[in-house]
N, C-alpha and C positions, 0 to 999 in steps of 0.2 A: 428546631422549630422556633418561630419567633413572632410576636404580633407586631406589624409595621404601625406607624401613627395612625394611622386609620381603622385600626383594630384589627385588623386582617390578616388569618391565620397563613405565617408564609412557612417554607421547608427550605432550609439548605442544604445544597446536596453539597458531598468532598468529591464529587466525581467530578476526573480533568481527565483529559485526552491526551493517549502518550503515544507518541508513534512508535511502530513498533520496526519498521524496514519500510525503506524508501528506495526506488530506483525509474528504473525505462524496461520498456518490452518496445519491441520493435520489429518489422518485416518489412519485405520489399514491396512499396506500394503495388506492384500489377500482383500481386496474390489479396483475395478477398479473405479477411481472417478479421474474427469479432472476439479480440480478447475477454469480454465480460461475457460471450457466449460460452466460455469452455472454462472461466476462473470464479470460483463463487463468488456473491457478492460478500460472504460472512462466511469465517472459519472460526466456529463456537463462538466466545464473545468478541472477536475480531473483527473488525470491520475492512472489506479489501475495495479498494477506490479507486478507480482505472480510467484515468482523464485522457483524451484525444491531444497531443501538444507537438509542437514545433520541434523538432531535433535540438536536443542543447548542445551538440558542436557539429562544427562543419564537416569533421573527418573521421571516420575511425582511425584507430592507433595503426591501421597497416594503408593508411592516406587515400583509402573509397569513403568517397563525398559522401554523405548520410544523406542527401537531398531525395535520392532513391527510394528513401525507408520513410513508413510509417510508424512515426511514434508515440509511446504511452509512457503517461505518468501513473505509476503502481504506488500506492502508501497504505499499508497496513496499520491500523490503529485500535485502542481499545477503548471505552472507558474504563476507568477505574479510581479506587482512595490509593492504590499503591502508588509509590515512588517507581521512578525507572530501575533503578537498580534493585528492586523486587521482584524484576519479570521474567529474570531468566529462564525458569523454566517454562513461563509461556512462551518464550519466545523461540525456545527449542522445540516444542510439539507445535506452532507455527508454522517453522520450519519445515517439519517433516510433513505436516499435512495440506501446506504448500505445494513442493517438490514434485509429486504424480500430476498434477495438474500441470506444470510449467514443461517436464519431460514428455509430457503428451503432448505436448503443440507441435504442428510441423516445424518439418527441421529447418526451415526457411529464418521462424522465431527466433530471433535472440532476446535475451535479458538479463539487467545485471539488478539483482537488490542487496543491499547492504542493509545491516543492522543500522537503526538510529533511534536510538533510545534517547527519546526527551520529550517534553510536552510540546503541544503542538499552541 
């Protein structure tokens, strides 16, 4: 807490945003499928963020054009005063409480999230 020149009682907070797993979810556009309808928005203090985006490549790795598919941007995030390298073990019950949700999507669904532990 700090008075600003104007006397004004302010509060700092040490909380910063650390991401916690970044990737895509994706389907084949003719299937209707609302990823934020079946993926919470919040797992405990986790924030889960599922943006509508453009395929970031042309191909998959077995060279079917992505243009087919509709894709998402997934970023998991917290707040928090910890450092990234403090979160491991959030980031494992994360994980696991991720997991049923993503396994439950048609099998149509693909997704890749990887760990990215840093501020955002």
């Amino acid at each position: 807490m700090f008075f600003d020149l104007a006397g004004t009682i302010r509060f700092v907070s040490k909380l910063k945003a650390i991401k916690l797993f970044q990737g895509y979810l994706w389907h084949p556009k003719e299937i209707s499928f609302d990823p934020s309808a079946v993926i919470p928005r919040q797992l405990g203090e986790v924030h889960v963020l599922i943006d509508k985006v453009r395929a970031p490549m042309a191909f998959f790795e077995d060279g079917t054009p992505t243009e087919t598919q509709q894709f998402y941007q997934v970023t998991l995030l917290v707040r928090t005063e910890k450092e990234p390298g403090e979160l491991g073990a959030l980031v494992r019950w994360v994980s696991e409480q991720l997991n049923p949700y993503l396994q439950a999507t048609p099998q149509e669904v693909g997704w890749q999230l990887l760990e990215d532990l840093r501020p955002v």
